[in-house]
MIBAVO-799370 format. One record per residue: x, z, y of N, C-alpha, C in turn; residue in three letters. Coordinates in pm, whole numbers, plus 50000, padded with zeros to 5 digits. Atoms other than C-alpha are relative to their C-alpha. Layout:
BEGIN
XZYXZYXZYALA...
//
This chain:
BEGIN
498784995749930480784838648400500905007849906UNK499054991850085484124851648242499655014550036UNK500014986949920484134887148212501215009749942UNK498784996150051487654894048087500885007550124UNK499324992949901488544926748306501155007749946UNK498544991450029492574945048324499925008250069UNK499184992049879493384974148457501445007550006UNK498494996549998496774978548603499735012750058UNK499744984949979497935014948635501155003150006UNK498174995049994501385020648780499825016949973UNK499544987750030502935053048645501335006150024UNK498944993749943505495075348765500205012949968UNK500094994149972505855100948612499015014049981UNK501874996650016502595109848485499475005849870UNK500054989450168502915126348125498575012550041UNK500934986649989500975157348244497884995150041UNK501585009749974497675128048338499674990149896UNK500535014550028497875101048134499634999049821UNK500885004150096496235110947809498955002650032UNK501425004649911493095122448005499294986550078UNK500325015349935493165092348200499864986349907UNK499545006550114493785071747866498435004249945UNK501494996250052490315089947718499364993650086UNK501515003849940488155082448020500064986450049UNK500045014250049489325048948041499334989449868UNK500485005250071488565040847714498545003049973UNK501584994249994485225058547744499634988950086UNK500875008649933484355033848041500174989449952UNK499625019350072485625001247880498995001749876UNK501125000550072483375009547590498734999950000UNK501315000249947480425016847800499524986650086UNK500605010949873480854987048041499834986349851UNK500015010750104481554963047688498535004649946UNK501604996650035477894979147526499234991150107UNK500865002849957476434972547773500214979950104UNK499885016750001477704934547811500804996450174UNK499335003849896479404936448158501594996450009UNK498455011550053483084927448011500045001749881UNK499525005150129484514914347768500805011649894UNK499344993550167485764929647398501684997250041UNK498615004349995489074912847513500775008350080UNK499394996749863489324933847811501635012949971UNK499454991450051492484957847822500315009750160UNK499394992049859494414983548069501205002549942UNK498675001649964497904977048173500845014850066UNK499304989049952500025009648211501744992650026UNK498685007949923503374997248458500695009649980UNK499314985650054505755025848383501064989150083UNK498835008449892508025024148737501165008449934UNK498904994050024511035040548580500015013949997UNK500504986649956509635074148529501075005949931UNK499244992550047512005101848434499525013049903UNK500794994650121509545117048208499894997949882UNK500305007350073507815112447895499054988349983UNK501285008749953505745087948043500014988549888UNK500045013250047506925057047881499634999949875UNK499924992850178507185073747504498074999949987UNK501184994250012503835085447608498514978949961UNK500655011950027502415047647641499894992849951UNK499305004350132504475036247345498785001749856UNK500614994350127502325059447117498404999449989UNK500835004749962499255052247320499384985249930UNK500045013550053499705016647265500084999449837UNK500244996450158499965022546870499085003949954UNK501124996049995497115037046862498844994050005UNK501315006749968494555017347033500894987050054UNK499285012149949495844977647117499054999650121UNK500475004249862493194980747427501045003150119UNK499474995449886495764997647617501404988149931UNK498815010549987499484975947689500515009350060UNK499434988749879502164989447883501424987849991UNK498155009049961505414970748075500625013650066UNK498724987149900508794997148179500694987050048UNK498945008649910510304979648458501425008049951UNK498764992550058514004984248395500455011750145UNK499234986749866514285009348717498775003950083UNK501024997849884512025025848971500384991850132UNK499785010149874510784996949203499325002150141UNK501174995549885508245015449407498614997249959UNK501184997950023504605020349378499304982950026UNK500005012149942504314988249552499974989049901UNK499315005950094506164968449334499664996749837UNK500384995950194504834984148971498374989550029UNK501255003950030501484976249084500014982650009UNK499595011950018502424938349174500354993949860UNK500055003250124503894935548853498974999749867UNK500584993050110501394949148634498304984250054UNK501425010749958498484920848888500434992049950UNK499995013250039500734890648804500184998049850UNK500015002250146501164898348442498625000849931UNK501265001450040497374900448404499394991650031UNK500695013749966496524869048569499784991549902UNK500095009550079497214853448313499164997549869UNK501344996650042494704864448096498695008850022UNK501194993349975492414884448261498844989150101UNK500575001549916489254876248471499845000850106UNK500374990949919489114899248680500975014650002UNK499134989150027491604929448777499875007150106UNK500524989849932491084963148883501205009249973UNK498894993950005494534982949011499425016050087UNK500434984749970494115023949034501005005649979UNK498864992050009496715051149036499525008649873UNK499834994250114497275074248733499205015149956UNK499644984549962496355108648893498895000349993UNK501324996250033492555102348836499335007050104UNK501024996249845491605109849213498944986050059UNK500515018250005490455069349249498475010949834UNK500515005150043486965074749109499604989649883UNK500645007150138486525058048718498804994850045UNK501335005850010482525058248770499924986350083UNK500065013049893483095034849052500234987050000UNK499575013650065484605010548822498304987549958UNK501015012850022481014995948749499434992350072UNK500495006249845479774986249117501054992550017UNK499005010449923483214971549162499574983349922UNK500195009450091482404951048833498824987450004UNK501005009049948478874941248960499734993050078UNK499905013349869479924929049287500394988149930UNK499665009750088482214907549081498914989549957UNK500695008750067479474893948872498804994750148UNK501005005049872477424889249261500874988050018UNK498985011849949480474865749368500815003450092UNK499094996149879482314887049568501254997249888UNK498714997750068486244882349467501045009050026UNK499114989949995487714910049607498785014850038UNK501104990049980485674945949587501065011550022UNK499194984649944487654975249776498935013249987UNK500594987350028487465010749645500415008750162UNK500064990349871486575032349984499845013249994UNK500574987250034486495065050017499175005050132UNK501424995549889483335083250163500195010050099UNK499414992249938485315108450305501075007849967UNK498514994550068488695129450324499865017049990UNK500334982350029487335167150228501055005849972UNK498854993850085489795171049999501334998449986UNK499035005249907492675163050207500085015450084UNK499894986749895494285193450411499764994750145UNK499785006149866494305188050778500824992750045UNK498715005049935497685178450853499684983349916UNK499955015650064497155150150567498814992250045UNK501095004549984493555139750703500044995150157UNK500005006449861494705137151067500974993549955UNK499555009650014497565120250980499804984749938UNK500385015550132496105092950731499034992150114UNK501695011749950492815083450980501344997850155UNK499685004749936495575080851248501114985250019UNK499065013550078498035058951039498984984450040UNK501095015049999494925035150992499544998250169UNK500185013249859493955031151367501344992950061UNK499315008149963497545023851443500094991649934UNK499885011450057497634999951207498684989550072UNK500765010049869494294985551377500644993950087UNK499195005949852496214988251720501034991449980UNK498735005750005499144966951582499784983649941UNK500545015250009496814937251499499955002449852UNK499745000050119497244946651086498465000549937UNK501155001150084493954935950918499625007349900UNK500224989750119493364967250669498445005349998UNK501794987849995490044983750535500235014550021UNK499664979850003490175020850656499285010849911UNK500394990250133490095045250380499884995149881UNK500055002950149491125023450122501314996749989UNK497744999850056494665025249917499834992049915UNK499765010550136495275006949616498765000449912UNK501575005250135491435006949420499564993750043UNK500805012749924490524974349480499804988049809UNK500155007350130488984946549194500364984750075UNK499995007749977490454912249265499424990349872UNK500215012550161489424876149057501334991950003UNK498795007150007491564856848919501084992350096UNK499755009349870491544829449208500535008750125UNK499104993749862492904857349457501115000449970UNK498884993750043495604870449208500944982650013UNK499615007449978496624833649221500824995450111UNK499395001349826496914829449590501145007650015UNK499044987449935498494866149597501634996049962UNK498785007750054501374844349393500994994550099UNK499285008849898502384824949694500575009250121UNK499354993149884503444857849879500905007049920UNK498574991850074506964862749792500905011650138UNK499824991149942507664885750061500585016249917UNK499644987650062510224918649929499115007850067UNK499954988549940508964942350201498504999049963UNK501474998650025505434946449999498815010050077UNK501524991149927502354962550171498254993649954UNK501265009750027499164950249936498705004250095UNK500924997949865496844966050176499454990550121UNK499685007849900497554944950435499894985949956UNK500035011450058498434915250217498444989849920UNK501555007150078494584911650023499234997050059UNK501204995749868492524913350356500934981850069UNK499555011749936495014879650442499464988649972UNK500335008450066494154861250171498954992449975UNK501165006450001490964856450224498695002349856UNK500645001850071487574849750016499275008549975UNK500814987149973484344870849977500415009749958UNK499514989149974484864904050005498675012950056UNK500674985449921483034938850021500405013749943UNK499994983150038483094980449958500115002249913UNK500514989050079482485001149714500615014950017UNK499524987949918482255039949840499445006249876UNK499514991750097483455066649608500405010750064UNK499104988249972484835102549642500635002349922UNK499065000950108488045108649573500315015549966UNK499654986850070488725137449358501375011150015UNK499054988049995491575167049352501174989449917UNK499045006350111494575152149138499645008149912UNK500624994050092493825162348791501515006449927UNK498984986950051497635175148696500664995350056UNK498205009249986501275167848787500115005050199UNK499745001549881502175167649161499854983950091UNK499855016049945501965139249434501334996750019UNK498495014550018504335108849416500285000350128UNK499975002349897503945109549783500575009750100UNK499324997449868506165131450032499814996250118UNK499935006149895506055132150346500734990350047UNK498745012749982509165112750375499974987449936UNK500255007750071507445090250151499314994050107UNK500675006049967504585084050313500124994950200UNK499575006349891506445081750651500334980349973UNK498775013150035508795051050501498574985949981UNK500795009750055505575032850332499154996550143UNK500825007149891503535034850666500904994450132UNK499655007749882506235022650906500494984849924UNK499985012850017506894995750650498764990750031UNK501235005949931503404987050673499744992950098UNK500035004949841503414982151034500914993350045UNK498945005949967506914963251053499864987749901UNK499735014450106505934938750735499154992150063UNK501445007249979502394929650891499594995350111UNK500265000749865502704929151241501624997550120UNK499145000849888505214918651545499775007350141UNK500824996549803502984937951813501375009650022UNK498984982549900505874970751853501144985850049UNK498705005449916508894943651948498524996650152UNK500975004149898505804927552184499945010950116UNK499984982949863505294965352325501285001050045UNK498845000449932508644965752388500494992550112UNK499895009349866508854937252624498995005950064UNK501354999849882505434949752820500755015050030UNK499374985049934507394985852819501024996150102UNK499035005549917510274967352947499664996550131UNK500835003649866508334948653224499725008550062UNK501124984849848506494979553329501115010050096UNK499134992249955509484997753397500974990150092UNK499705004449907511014970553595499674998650097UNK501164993249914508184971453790500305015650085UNK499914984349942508495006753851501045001150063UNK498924999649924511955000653961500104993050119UNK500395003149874511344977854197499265005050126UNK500994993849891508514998754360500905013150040UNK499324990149933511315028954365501074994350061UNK499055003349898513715005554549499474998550098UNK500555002349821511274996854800499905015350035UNK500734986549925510165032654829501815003650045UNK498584990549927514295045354880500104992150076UNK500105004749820514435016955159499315004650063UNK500734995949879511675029755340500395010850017UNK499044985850013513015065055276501014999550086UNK498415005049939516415055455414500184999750154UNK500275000849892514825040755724499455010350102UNK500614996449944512955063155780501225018050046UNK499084991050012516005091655759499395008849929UNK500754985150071514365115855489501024994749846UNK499635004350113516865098755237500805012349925UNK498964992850024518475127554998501194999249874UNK499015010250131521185120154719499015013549877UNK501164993350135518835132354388500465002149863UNK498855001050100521165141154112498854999649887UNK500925000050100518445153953888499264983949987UNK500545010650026516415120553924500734991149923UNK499195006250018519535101553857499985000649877UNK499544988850178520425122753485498314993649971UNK501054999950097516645117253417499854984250022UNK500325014150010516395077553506501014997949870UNK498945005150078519495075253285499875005449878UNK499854994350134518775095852989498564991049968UNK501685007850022515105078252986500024985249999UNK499635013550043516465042953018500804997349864UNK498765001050128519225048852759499065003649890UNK500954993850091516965067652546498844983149951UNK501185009250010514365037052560500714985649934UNK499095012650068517275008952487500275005949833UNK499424998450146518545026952169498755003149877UNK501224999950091514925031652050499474984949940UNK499965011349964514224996152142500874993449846UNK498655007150115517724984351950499375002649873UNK499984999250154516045003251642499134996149939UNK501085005150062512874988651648500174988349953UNK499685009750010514344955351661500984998449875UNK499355000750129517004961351380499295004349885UNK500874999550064514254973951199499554983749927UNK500795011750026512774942751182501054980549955UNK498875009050075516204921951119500725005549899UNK499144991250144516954945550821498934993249897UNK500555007150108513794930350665500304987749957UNK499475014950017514714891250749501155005049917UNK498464999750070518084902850577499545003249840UNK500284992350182516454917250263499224989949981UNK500565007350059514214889550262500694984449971UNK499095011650016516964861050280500825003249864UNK499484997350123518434875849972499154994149900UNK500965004150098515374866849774500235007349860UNK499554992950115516494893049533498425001949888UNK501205000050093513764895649217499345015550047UNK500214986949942511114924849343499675012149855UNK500114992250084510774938748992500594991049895UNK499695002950116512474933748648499495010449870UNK500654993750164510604942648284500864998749931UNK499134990150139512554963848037499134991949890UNK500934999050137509844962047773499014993350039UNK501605003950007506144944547715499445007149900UNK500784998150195504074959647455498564994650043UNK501255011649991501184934647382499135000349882UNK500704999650142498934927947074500844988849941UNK499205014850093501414895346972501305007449936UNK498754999250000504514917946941499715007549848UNK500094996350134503384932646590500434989349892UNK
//
């Protein structure tokens, strides 16, 4: 079996991580090559999304250094999304096997060898899980395990408690080719595609410097794309909300006829103000879920390119 493994590593940003992460990388690629589980050929792909640091300089001098490491600068920040996409389909093409992790060195390294051995079992896709969220505050630990059951509830096929550390083979990264979809969500997208598939459980660590990429306002935007790229169930709820409340109206017209008849009828101003602020309220939510979801058809009828490369640095360009 080939055992020609990449790993892509979008960066953002990341000067204050990414010569530690650069050491213990090359520490495990030397340990997993000894000991014969990949290949001498193997390298790791640093995606540099348009960082406003010294990130890129930093992967420049990297890459001079040692030719195991590569690095592509998209010409702009495309999103986390996006870098890492770029960084899978430019390794298809010579890798075996590819294993995409974030920069910040909370994703588990050791874990890189179980992903490697499923691999060599015949699994083609091996998701990095985490064993638990300790090291997560509250607010971020209820919010994250509740993100993932709505995404359950919305029909969206995801593994819970796993982000972007996952090892695909070649033959997935292939498939993953045929989804040209802008509004990216790989989460969602690798679990579609099919083909064996299992775990690997890890704990994820503290970030080791820098700050998170992730805001709240971030990680709002990424999880309602999520749920609007992968799924149609919220317009669906919307019609069964709709229904129910017609329903309900009907049963309060019969009830003010019998009322009426019965002379106990009184004019209800308050009810009135609250049917009307609660219907209106429910249409303009309605309207936004639905333009939601014709803002993507619109971005996706453009077919605009979802990333463009500035630079390559390779071992041919010497």
């Amino acid at each position: 079996m080939d055992k020609i493994l990449y790993m892509v590593v979008p960066c953002y940003n990341e000067e204050a991580v990414l010569e530690e992460t650069t050491a213990r990388l090359r520490e495990k690629f030397e340990s997993l090559i000894k000991e014969d589980k990949i290949s001498p050929k193997s390298k790791v792909l640093y995606v540099n999304d348009g960082s406003k640091d010294k990130t890129w300089n930093l992967i420049k001098q990297i890459h001079e250094k040692d030719k195991m490491f590569r690095g592509i600068c998209l010409s702009r920040n495309r999103g986390h999304q996006n870098a890492v996409l770029c960084g899978l389909m430019q390794a298809k093409e010579e890798a075996d096997m590819v294993i995409s992790m974030d920069a910040d060195l909370q994703d588990d390294i050791n874990a890189i060898d179980e992903m490697v051995d499923k691999y060599h079992e015949g699994f083609d896709v091996v998701y990095g899980v985490r064993n638990s969220r300790k090291t997560d505050t509250f607010f971020k630990r209820f919010t994250a395990q509740a993100y993932y059951k709505m995404l359950l509830f919305m029909g969206v096929d995801i593994v819970y408690n796993h982000a972007d550390f996952r090892l695909m083979s070649k033959r997935v990264l292939k498939e993953m080719e045929n989804y040209k979809e802008v509004n990216l969500f790989l989460r969602g997208i690798v679990p579609m595609i099919g083909f064996p598939s299992t775990n690997v459980y890890y704990e994820r660590h503290e970030r080791f410097a820098g700050e998170s990429k992730y805001p709240l306002k971030k990680m709002l935007h990424f999880a309602f794309d999520g749920i609007t790229s992968l799924s149609v169930k919220p317009i669906r709820l919307i019609t069964t909300v709709g229904a129910g409340i017609f329903f309900l109206s009907i049963c309060m017209l019969i009830y003010s006829i019998v009322i009426h008849f019965l002379g106990k009828s009184l004019v209800g101003w308050s009810s009135l103000m609250v049917s009307v602020w609660a219907l209106g309220g429910l249409q303009i939510f309605s309207i936004g879920v639905i333009g939601e979801y014709i803002g993507k058809i619109y971005m996706e009828t453009k077919a605009r390119p979802r990333f463009i490369v500035q630079e390559y640095l390779n071992d041919d360009e010497e």
